[in-house]
N, C-alpha and C positions, 0 to 999 in steps of 0.2 A: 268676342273671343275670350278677354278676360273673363266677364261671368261666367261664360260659361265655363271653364275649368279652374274658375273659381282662385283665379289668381292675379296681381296688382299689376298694374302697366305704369310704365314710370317713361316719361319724352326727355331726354335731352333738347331742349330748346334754347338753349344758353345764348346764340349767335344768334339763330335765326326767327323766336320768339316774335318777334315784334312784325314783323312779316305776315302775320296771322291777320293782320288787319287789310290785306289783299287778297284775300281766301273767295270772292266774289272780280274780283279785278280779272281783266283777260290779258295783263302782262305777267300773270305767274300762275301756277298750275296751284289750281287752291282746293284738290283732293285732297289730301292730306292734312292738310289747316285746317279742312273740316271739320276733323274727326278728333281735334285735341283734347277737344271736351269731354271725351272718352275717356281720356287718361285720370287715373288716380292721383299723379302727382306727377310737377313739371318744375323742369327748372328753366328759370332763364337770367340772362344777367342786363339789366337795367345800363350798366356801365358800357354795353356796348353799344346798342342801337336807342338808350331810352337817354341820352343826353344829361346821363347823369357821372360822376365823377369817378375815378377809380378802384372798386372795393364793394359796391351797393349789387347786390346778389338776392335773387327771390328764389326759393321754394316753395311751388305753391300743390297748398291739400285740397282735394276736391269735400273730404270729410275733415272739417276742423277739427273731430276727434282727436283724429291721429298726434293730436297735441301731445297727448296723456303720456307718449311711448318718448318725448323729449323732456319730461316734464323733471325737471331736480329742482331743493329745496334745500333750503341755508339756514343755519337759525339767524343771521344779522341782515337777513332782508324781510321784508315788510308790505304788503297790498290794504288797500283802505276797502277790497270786496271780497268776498268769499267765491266768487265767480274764477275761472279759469282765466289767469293775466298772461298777457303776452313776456313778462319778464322772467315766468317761471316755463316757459316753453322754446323761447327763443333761443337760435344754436351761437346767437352770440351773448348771450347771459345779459350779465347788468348793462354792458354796453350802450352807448345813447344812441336813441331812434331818431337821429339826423338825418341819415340816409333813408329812415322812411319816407319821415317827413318831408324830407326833397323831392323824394319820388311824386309822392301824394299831389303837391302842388304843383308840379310837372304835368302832370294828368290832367290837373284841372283847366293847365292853359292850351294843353296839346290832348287832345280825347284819341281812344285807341278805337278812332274807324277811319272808316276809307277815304273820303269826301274832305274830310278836315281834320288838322292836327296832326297824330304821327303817319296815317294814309298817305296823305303827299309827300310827306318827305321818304316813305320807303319806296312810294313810285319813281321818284329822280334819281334815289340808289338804284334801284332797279334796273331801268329806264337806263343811268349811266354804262350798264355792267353791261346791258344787250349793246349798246349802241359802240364800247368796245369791241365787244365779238362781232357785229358786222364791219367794223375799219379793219379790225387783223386779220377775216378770213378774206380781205379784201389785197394785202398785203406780199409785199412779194420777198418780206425779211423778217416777218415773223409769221407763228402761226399759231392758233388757239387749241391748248389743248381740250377745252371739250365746253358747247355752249354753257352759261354760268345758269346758274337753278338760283341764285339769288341776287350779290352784288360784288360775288366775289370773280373775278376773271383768272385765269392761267393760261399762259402764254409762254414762248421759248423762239430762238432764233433758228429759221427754216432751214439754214445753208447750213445744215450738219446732215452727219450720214448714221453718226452711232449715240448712244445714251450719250457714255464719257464725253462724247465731244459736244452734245447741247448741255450738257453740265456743265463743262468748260466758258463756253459761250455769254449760257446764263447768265453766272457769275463777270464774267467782262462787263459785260450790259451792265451786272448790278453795281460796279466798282465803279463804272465810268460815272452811272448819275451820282454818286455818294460823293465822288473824288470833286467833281465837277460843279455838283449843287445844281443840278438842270432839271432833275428828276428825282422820284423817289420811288421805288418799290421794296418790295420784299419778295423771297425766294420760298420754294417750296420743293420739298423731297417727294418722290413717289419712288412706290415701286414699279422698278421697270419691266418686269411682266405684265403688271398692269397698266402701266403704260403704251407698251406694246398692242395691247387687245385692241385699244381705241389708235392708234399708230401703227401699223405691221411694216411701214415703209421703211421704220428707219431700225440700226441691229442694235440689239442689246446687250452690250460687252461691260455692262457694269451693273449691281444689284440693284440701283439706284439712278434715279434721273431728277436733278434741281433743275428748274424751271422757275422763270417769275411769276409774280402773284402781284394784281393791282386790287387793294379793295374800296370802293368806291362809296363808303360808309357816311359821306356827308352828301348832302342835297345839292351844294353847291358844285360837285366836283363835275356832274353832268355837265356842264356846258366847258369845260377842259379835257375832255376826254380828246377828241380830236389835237387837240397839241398835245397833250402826254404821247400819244403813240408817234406823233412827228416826231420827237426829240427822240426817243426809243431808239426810231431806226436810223435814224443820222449820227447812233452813238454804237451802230451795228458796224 
């Protein structure tokens, strides 16, 4: 579709990039992962799912040309080649290539496919995220707002009738594991029309609907998933 109307397709991939290496796996729908290769230029961020530390961010060009169009020049900087250097294109200038560097050797001990390296560990994320949405829709005190497409789950407390009041809820829930130390999640906003669409059961008397969010972004967290939701609902 791009060539043909002759114009750049650009993925946001930032969270879920690394996922691409399940694009053959039958725990995730890998139409779309397909077809990345397609794209002219992707982002994704390393600091979330590539084990790397806070700040290490990739853009990547299908044409390394496209250098040319970042390209600035200093007279107190200096290349030992006439070739096109990554110091005169990079969007973080002189800055030091540690967080390349990290990356790179990351890779080489973690390989980006299925079978080995970061493949298993996206499957146990994964793997984690379903395996919460079948305990909650199994549940008689919470319930899932909508199966997870990656490792991220959303969830809210059932025994409400309106938005405001699983807003209210929510937040209970979230206070209690913070206040407590029992648990940890995080909260998420939606809009409550769209809420609704996937929900019609309960009314919508506020613009807005918070709801929790578990995201199960480590390998390890699979095998806690079943006690995270115990403590949940005994904090309902």
């Amino acid at each position: 579709m791009g060539k043909k109307h002759n114009i750049r397709i650009h993925l946001d991939s930032a969270y879920g990039g690394f996922f691409r290496t399940l694009k053959d796996s039958d725990i995730i729908d890998g139409t779309q992962w397909k077809l990345m290769q397609e794209a002219d230029s992707i982002v994704i961020d390393p600091h979330k799912h590539g084990l790397q530390p806070y700040g290490c961010g990739c853009v990547l060009f299908k044409d390394p040309l496209v250098g040319k169009f970042y390209k600035h020049d200093s007279p107190y900087t200096y290349f030992t080649s006439d070739d096109l250097h990554l110091g005169e294109i990079s969007l973080e200038c002189s800055r030091a290539g540690a967080a390349a560097v990290a990356l790179w050797a990351t890779l080489q001990c973690f390989p980006l496919s299925e079978k080995e390296g970061f493949g298993p560990i996206m499957s146990r994320c994964r793997t984690a995220a379903l395996n919460g949405f079948e305990i909650v829709s199994k549940s008689s005190k919470l319930k899932a707002y909508k199966k997870p497409e990656l490792d991220i789950l959303g969830y809210f407390p059932s025994e409400a009738q309106t938005t405001s009041e699983i807003s209210a809820r929510s937040k209970e829930v979230f206070d209690t594991g913070m206040r407590d130390q029992t648990f940890y999640l995080s909260l998420y906003k939606i809009p409550s029309k769209k809420f609704i669409k996937l929900h019609p059961e309960f009314k919508a008397d506020s613009e807005t609907v918070t709801i929790l969010r578990s995201v199960f972004m480590k390998p390890e967290q699979a095998g806690f998933v079943e006690e995270l939701i115990s403590r949940i609902e005994k904090a309902i």
